[in-house]
N, C-alpha and C positions, 0 to 999 in steps of 0.2 A: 623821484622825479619821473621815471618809466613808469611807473603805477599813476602816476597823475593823467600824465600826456593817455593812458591807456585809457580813464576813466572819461576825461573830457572828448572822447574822440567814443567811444558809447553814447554817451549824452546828446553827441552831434547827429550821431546815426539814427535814435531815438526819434529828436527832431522833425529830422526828414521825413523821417514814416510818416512821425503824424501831420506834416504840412502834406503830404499827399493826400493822407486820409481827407484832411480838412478840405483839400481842392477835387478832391470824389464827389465827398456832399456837396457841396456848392455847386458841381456843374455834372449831376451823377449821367446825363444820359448824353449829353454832347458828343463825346466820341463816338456815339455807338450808334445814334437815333440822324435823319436829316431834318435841318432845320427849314423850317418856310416861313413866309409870310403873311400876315394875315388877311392882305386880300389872296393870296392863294388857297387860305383857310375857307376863304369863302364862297370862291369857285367852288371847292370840295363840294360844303356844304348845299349850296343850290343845287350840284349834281345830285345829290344823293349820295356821296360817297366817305362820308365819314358815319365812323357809328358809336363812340365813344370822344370826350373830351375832359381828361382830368387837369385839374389847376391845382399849382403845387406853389404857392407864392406868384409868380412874374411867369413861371414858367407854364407852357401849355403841351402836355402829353396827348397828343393827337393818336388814335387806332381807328384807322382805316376797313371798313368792309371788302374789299378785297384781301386777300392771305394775310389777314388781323396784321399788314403793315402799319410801320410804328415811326412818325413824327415828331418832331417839336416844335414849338414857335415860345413867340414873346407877345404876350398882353401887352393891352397901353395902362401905364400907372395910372393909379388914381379915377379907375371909372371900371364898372362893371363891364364883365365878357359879353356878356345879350346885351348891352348901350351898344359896345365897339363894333360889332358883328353887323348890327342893324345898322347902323350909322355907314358902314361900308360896304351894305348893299344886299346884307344873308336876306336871306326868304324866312318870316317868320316860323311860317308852317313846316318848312323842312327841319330851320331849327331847333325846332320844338318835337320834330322827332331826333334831335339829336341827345343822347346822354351827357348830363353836365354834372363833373364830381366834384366837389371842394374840397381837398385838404388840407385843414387847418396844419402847420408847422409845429407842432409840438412835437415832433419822433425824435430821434438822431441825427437826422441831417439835421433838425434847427439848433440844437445845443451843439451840436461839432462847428457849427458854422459860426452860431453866435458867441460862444464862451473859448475856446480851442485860442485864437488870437492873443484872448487875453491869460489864456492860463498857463502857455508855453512859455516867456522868459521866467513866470514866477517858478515854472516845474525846473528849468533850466539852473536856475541863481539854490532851488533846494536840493538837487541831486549834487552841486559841487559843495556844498555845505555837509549833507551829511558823508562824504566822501571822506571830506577834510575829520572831520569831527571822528570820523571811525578810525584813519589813521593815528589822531592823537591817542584812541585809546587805547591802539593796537600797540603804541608805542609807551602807556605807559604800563600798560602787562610786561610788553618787555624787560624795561626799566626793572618791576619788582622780581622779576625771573633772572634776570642777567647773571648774578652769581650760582643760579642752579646746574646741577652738575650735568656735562653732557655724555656722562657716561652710557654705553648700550648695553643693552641686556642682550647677552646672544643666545639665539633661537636654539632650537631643541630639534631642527632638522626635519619641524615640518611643515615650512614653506619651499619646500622643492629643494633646497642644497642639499647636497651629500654631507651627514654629519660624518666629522674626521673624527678617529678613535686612531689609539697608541697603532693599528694597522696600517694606519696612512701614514703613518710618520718611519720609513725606511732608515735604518742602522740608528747610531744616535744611541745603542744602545745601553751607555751608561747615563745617560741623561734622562733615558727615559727610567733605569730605576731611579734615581734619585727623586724624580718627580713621582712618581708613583708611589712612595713612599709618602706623601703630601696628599695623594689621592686617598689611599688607603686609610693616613691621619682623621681626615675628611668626613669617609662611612664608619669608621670604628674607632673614634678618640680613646675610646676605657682602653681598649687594647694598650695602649701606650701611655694611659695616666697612670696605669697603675703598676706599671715600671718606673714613676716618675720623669717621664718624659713629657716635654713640652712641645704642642706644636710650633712650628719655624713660623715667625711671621713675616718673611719674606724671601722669597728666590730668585737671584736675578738671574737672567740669562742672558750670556756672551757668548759671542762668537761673529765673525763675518759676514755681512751682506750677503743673504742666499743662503744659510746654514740650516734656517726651519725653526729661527727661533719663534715667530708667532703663529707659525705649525703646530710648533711641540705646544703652545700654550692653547690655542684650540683644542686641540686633541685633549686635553687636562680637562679642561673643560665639560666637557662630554665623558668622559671618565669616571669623572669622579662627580655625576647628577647633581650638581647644586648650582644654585646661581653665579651668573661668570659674567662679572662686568667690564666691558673691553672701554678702556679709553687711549688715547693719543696724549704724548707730554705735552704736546703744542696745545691742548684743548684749554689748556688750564691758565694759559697765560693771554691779557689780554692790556689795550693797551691803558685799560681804567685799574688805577691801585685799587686791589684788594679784591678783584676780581677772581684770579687764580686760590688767594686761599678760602675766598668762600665755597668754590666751585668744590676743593679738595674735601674740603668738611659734608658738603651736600653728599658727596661722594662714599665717604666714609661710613655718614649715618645710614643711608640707603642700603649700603652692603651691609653693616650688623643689624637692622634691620631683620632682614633675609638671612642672619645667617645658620647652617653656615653657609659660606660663599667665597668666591673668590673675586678679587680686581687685578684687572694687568693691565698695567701702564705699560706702552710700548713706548719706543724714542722716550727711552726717561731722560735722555742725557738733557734733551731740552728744556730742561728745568731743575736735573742734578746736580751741576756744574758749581765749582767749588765757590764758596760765598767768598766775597772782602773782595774779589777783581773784577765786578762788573761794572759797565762805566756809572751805572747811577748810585756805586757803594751799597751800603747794609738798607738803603731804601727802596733798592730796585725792588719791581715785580715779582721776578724770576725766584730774585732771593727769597722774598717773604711768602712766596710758595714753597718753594723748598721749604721754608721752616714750619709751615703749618704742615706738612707730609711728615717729618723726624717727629712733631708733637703729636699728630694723630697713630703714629706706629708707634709712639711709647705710650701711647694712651689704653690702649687694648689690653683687658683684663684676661686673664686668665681663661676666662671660660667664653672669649670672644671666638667665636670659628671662624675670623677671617683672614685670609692667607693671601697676600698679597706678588703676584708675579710683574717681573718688572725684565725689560729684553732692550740692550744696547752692542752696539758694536765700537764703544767708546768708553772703556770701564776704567781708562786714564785717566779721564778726565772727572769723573764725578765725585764730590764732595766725599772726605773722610768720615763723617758722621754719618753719612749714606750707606755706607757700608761697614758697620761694625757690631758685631754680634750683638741680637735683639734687635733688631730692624731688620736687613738682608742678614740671614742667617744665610744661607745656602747660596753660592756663586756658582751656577752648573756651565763650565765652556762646552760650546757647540764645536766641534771642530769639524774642518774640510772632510768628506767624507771618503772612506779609503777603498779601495777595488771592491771588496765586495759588496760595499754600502752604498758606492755611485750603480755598480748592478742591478740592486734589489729598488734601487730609487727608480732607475730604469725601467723597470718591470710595472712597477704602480703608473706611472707618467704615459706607459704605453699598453694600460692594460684598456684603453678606450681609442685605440689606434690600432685599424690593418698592419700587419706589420704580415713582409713578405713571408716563407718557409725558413728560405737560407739565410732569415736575417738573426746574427748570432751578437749577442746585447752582452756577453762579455768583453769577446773583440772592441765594442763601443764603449765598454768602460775602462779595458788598458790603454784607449789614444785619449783619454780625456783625464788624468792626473792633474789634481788642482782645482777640476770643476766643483763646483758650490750644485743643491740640492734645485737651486731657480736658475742657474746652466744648464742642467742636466732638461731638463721641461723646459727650456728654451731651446735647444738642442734638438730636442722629437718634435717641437712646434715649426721650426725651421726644417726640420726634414718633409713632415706632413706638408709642407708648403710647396717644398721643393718639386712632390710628387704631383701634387695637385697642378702645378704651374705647368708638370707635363702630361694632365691627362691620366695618370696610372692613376688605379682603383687600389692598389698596396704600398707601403712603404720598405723599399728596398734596403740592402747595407749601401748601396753606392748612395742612394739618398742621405744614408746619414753619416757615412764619410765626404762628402760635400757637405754639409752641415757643421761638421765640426768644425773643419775650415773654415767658412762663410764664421764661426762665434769667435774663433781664433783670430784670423786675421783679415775677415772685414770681407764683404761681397766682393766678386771680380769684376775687373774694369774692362771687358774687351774694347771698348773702344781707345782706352790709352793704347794708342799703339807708339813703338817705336822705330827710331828709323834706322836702316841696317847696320851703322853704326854704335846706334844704343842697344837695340838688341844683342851685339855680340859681346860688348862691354858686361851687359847683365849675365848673358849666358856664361862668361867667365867669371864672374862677379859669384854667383852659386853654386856653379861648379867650384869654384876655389872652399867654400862654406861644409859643401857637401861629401869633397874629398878628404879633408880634414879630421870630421866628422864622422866618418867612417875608419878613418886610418889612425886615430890616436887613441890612445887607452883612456879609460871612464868617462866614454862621451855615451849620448844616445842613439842608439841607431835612426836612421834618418828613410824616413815614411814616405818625402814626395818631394821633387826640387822642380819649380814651375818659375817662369819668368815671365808669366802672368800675374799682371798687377792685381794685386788685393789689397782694398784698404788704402793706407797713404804707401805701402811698401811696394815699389819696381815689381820684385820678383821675391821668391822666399826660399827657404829649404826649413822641412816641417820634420822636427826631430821628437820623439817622444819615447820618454823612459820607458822600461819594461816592467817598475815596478816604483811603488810609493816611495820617494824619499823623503826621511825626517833630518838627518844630518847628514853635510858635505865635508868631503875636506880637501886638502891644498892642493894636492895631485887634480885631481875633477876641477877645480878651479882656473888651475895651470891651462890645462887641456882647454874648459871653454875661449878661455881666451883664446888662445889658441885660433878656435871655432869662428869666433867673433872676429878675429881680424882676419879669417881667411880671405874672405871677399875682397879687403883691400890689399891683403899679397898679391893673388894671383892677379888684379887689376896691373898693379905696379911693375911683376915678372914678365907678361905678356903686352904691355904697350906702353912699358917706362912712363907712363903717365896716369895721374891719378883723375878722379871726378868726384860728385860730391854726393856717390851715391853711399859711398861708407859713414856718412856722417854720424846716421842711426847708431852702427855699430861701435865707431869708436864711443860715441856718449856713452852708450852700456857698459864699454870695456872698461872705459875709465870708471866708471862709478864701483864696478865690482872689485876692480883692482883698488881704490881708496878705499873701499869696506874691508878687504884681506889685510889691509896695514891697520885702519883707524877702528874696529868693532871685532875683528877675527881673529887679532893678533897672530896671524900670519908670516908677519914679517922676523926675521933673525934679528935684523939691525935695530929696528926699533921695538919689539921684545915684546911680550904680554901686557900690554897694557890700551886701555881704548880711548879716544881724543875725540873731546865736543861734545860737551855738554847740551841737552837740550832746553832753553829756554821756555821755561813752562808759563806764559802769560794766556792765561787762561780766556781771559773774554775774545781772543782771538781764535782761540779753539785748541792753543797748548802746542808745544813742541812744532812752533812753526819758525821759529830759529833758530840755529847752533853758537852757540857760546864758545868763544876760543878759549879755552884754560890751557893752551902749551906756549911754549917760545917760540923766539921764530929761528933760532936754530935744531928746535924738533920740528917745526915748519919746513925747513928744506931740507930734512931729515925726512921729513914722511912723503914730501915731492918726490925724492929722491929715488924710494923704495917704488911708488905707483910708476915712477918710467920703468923703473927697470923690471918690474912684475908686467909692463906692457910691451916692451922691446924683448924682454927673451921668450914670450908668447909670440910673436914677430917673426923673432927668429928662428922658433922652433917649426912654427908654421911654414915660413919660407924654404924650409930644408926638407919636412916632406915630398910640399908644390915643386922643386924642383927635383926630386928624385922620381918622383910620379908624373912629368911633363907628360908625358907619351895618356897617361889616364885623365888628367884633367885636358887636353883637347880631344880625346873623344867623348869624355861628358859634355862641354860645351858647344862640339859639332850637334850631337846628338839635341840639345836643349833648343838651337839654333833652329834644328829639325821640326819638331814634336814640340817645342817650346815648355812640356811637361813632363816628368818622368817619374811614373810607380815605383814603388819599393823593389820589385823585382826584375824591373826594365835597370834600374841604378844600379843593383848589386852586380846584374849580369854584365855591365859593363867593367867591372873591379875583377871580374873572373872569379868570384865569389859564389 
């Protein structure tokens, strides 16, 4: 419809011009010439003072002997110039020295003039005609093209991107041999035929949002020189049946074609998802894509070189025929990256960024435990911003410990202020958090306590490990808890009344403490064993409800155990906060103060 409105509104423009052009010729010297009359014409001529007179139809181009001034007039219809002249009184003799030119009307002006009227609706009614008519064929190319695959061929790095190679891809290190092993396959099959080995024809790659799964698949890419066709799982689906497996098959051929070669399918999930549960049954789309993918990966002969990579962060969910040896042979997990891997990530991410002298990028990598590889490059892109917003030509560390914050827990709000009552509420509120925190065994030490609003949270206390952890256990548990309800002890100790700023806190305590019972088996009383099944209904996206399979006398049995893993956190907390009165109101004088306190502003308050 916008390509219409667009064409007809051309057409209209078109028009215009030429009714101008048309109203040019017809009256070309009006604007520009003065008109007289023709007894004025005739004074002239008795004086002497005309010395040319051209006739152009009706109209009379009068040039003057004086500075070759330029005239018009109007003839009388229907009778010669020398009749009219004389009849109104010219002097033969003078007119007779005058020049008289006749132009017959055959030029441009007579066809613009004469034909233009009628040729404009007809030009009008065939420019929306062939408009129309190109639309329908644009649309029936479509039509026969619809099921073509819209897989891309990625470029060879040189149209200006930077081609990524296994260099660009930081830590990852066993993901990247395993893949490289696929590359290697690639340039030198005999090598491994004649150990009878087969190539894999396919690798899926898992891991987290931000881990570098179509990183690593780029990089592959370019690796191992062969063609690399990138598509999307969403491309394939569409909402006309049988659209997605023709597109799968276009797909297919095109890469053995070319081979060898490779395709990756990113977001497979969106089309891998276990068949029999989607609401349109064994008819759906989705499904009968998915089935043309299992028939085309069994299809592949022997000496097919093509290897197909495929990257999800949902490997629950996808079809069991999906993944079974001889289709995804190879499952490679991406995992979070660990100190020395968020480093060296570091290093790449900031190898095209000032970065100041003193700015030390391990430091940045022990406060950021848990970051993902698109954190970490979100992380130096928020810094670089941060400097820029003040003017510096480098990137500081105080730039990118403000950054880390700002990814943690949300830009600051200075204008949320509060009123001196809430401020002291919060400042006790963190302090309670921070003391704690510092004072119980297998906590983290704690980096910054500000009662500057970030994010949706009042105020924070920002604690961060000193080193990776893979497994917890009950002790460190206890403690956080602990951690977690400090904020509402010390509210409760210091003004016997509560607010609704712990709200956050309790939700977490409680969830962690019902995981130590229900997943941890944590609990004495209720023993090794885990409760709550997860309901796997897939077209909904799988384990989005839990299934009760206990009683409900193991129901207030496991209530039972989450108070009391909450109250003797309570308790334990409260009995520090009171034996540390004297420290927790000089943190919160101090916070009151400065509203903010460094690592080494806080310890020195603990006489540490």
């Amino acid at each position: 419809m916008k390509s219409l409105l667009k064409y007809i509104v051309i057409v209209f423009v078109i028009l215009i011009v030429l009714s101008g052009l048309l109203a040019f010729f017809q009256s070309p010297l009006a604007a520009k010439k003065v008109e007289v009359s023709l007894s004025t014409l005739v004074t002239q001529i008795n004086a002497g003072a005309v010395k040319e007179i051209v006739v152009r139809g009706d109209i009379l181009e009068i040039t003057l002997k004086q500075d070759e001034a330029k005239e018009t007039s109007k003839r009388e219809p229907n009778a010669s110039l020398s009749e009219s002249l004389t009849n109104l009184g010219a002097d033969k003799t003078k007119l007779a020295q005058v020049n008289i030119d006749v132009k017959s009307e055959t030029g441009l002006a007579y066809y613009a003039s004469s034909f233009l009227p009628i040729l404009l609706p007809f030009l009008f009614f065939i420019l929306i005609f062939w408009f129309l008519f190109r639309q329908a064929q644009r649309g029936a190319m479509t039509a026969f093209s619809f099921g073509k695959s819209k897989a891309k061929l990625a470029g060879d790095g040189a149209d200006g991107k930077k081609k990524i190679t296994f260099k660009d891809v930081a830590g990852l290190v066993e993901a990247k041999e395993e893949v490289s092993e696929v590359v290697e396959f690639l340039r030198d099959p005999r090598k491994f035929q004649k150990l009878g080995a087969r190539m894999p024809r396919g690798v899926l790659l898992v891991g987290a949002p931000g881990t570098g799964k179509t990183l690593l698949a780029k990089a592959v890419a370019n690796e191992a020189n062969v063609p690399f066709y990138y598509v999307s799982g969403s491309e394939f689906v569409e909402m006309f049946v049988g659209v997605g497996a023709n597109r799968v098959r276009d797909t297919f051929e095109t890469a053995k074609k070319t081979a060898p070669s490779i395709i990756f399918i990113d977001e497979i999930d969106a089309i891998g998802r276990h068949r029999g549960a989607g609401l349109g049954g064994g008819h759906d789309e989705r499904e009968q894509t998915l089935n043309q993918i299992l028939v085309e990966m069994d299809g592949f002969g022997t000496d097919d070189a093509v290897v197909i990579f495929s990257a999800t962060n949902r490997p629950d969910i996808l079809d069991p025929a999906l993944l079974r040896p001889g289709r995804f042979d190879r499952r490679i997990v991406l995992d979070e990256p660990s100190i020395n891997d968020r480093e060296a990530i570091l290093k790449i991410h900031a190898a095209d960024k000032p970065l100041a002298k003193e700015v030390n990028l391990r430091v940045v990598a022990e406060r950021t435990p848990g970051f993902s590889g698109a954190d970490l490059a979100n992380l130096l892109n928020e810094a670089a911003i941060l400097a820029a917003r003040q003017n510096q030509k480098e990137i500081t560390q105080e730039n990118l410990s403000q950054a880390i914050e700002k990814v943690i827990l949300g830009p600051e709000r200075r204008s949320h202020i509060f009123s001196k009552k809430e401020k002291e509420i919060a400042a006790y509120h963190e302090a309670g958090h921070a003391l704690l925190a510092a004072s119980l065994p297998h906590t983290d030490p704690v980096h910054k306590v500000s009662i500057v609003s970030r994010g949706r949270a009042g105020g924070y206390t920002l604690k961060l490990p000193l080193e990776d952890k893979h497994l917890r256990s009950r002790s460190e548990f206890e403690s956080e808890l602990a951690v977690l309800l400090g904020g509402y002890g010390a509210e409760r100790l210091k003004f016997n009344e509560l607010t609704t700023g712990a709200s956050n806190d309790l939700k977490i305590a409680s969830e962690l403490a019902r995981k130590m019972v229900t997943q941890y088996g944590m609990s004495d009383k209720v023993g090794p064993i885990t409760f709550g099944d997860k309901e796997e209904l897939v077209f909904l996206g799988k384990e989005l409800t839990t299934e009760k399979n206990y009683s409900e006398a193991t129901a207030k049995l496991i209530d039972s155990e989450v108070r009391r893993f909450i109250v003797g956190a309570l308790k334990k907390g409260k009995e520090v906060l009171i034996k540390k009165i004297g420290i927790l109101e000089k943190i919160a004088k101090e916070l009151i103060a400065k509203e903010t306190l460094e690592q080494k502003e806080f310890y020195a308050l603990l006489g540490a």
